[in-house]
C-alpha positions in Angstrom: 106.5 -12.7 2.0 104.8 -15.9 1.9 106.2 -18.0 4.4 104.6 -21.6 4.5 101.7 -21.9 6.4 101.0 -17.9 6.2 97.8 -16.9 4.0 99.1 -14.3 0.6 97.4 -11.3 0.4 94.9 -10.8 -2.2 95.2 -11.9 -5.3 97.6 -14.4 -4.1 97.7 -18.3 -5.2 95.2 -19.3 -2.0 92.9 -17.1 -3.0 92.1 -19.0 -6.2 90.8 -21.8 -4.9 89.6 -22.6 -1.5 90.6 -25.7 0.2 87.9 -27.8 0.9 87.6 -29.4 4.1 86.6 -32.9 4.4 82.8 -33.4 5.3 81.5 -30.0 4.1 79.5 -29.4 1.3 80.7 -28.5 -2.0 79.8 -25.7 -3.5 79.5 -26.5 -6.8 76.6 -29.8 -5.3 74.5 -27.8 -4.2 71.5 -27.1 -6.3 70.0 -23.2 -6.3 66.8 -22.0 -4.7 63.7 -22.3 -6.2 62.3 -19.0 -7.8 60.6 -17.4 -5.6 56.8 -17.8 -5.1 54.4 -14.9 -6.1 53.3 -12.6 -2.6 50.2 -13.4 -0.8 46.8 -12.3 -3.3 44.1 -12.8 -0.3 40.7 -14.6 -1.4 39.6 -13.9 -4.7 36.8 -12.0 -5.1 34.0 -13.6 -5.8 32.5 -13.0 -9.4 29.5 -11.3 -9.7 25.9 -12.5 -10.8 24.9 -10.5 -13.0 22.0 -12.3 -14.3 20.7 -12.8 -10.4 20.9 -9.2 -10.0 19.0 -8.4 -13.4 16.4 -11.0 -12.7 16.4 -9.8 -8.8 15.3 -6.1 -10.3 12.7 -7.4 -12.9 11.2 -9.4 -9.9 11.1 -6.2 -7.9 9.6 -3.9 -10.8 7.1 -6.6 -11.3 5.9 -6.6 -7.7 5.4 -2.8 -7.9 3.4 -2.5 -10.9 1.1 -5.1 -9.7 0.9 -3.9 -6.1 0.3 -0.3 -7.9 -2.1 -1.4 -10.4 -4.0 -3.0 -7.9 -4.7 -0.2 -5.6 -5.4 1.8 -8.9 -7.8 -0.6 -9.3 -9.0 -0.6 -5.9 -9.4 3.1 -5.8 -11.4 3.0 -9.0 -13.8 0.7 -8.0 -14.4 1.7 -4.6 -16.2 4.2 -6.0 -18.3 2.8 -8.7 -22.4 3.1 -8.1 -23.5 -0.3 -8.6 -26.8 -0.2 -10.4 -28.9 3.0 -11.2 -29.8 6.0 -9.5 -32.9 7.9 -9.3 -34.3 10.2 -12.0 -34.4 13.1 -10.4 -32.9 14.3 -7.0 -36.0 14.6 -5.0 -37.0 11.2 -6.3 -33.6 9.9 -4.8 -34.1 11.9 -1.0 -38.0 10.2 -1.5 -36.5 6.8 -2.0 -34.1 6.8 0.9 -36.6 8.3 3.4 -39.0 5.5 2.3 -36.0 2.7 2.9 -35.3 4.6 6.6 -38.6 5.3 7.5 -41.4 3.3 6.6 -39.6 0.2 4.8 -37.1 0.5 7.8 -34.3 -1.6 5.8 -30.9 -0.3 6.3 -29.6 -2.5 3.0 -32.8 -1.1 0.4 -31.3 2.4 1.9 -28.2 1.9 1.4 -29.0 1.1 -2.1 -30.0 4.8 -2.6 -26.5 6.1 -1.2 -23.2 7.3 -3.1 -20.6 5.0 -2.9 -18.2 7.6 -1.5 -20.5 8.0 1.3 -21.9 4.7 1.7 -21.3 3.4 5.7 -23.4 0.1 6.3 -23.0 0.5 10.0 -24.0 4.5 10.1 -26.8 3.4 7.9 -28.4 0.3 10.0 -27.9 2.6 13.0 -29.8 5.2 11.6 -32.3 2.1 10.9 -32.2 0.9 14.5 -33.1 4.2 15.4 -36.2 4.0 14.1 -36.6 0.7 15.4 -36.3 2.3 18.6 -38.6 4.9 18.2 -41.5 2.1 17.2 -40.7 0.5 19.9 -40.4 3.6 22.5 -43.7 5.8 21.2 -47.3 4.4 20.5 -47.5 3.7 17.0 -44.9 6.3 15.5 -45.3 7.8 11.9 -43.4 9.5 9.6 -43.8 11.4 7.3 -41.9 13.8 4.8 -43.2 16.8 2.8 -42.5 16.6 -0.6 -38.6 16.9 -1.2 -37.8 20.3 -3.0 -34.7 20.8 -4.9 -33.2 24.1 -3.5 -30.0 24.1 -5.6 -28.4 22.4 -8.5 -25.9 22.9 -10.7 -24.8 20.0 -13.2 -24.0 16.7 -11.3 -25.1 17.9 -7.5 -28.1 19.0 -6.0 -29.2 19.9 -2.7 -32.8 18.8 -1.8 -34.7 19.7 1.2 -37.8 18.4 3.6 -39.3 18.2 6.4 -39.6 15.0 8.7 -42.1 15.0 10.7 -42.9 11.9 13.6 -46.4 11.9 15.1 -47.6 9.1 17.6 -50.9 7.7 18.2 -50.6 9.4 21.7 -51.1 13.2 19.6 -47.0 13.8 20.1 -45.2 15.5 17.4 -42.0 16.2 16.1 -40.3 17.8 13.4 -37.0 18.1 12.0 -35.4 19.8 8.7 -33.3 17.7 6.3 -31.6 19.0 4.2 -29.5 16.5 1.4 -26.6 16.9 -0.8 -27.1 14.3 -4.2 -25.1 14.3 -6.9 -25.7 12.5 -10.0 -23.1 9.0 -11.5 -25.4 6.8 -13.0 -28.7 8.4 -11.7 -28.7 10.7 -8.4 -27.4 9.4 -5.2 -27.9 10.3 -2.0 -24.6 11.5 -0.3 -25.0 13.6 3.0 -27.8 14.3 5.4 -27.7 17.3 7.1 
């Protein structure tokens, strides 16, 4: 059945080669595609610094144990007695009532307190207070009865007395003391009561 100008079937002579027209590209000229370029990765991730991180932590352990060991050593020393105590716990209650009193100096006094309970402002208050009363009564005195150790067991004490103010004007007045001292380097005054 192949009449001229009619296509054959399949398989047929026209199906073996294609005619080419004129102007259109041949086949066979044109060059393949390029391979095909990997899929889109994203940013890399950036490596890691290990040695920053190592030095980072050393820095960081460093700080701690020099921050720690220095509120060790704050903590320690706060509470160090400088120089020496009394011999005896009612020598130490003599001493500070002597520093209050009749010395009337709040840093001599403060000399004869614990470290724990040493206050310089407490202590020069106490002192102005006696400043006060030498300036409010005629001629004030005081004077203690000897200080008496009523308990003490190994490092602490407690020491009593009596205070006693008299004026050149006959007025009188008396107050009990009593002292807890405990004993560092010496005995120390630590609370009046």
């Amino acid at each position: 059945m192949g009449g001229s100008g009619q296509p054959e079937g399949p398989g047929g002579p026209s199906s073996a080669a294609a005619p080419t027209q004129p102007g259109a590209p041949n086949s066979s000229s044109i060059p393949p595609a390029p391979p095909a370029y990997p899929p889109y990765q994203g940013t890399a991730a950036p490596k890691k610094k290990r040695g920053l991180l190592i030095a980072a932590i050393a820095l960081a352990v460093i700080m701690v144990l020099c921050v720690g060991g220095g509120v060790v050593a704050f903590l320690t020393l706060r509470d160090a007695e400088t120089g020496e105590g009394a011999k005896e716990p009612a020598v130490a209650v003599d001493e500070f009532l002597t520093a209050v009193y009749k010395d009337r100096d709040a840093t001599k006094a403060a000399g004869r307190v614990c470290a724990a309970a040493r206050d310089d402002d407490k202590i020069a208050a106490k002192v102005a207070e006696v400043e006060k009363y030498a300036s409010t009564y005629q001629n004030p005195r005081f004077r203690w009865t000897t200080p008496k150790v009523d308990n003490q067991t190994g490092e602490r004490a407690t020491v009593s007395t009596r205070l006693t103010m008299t004026t050149a004007d006959e007025k009188v007045a008396d107050q009990e003391l009593r002292f807890t001292v405990v004993q560092k380097t010496g005995w120390w005054v630590c609370e009046v009561a």
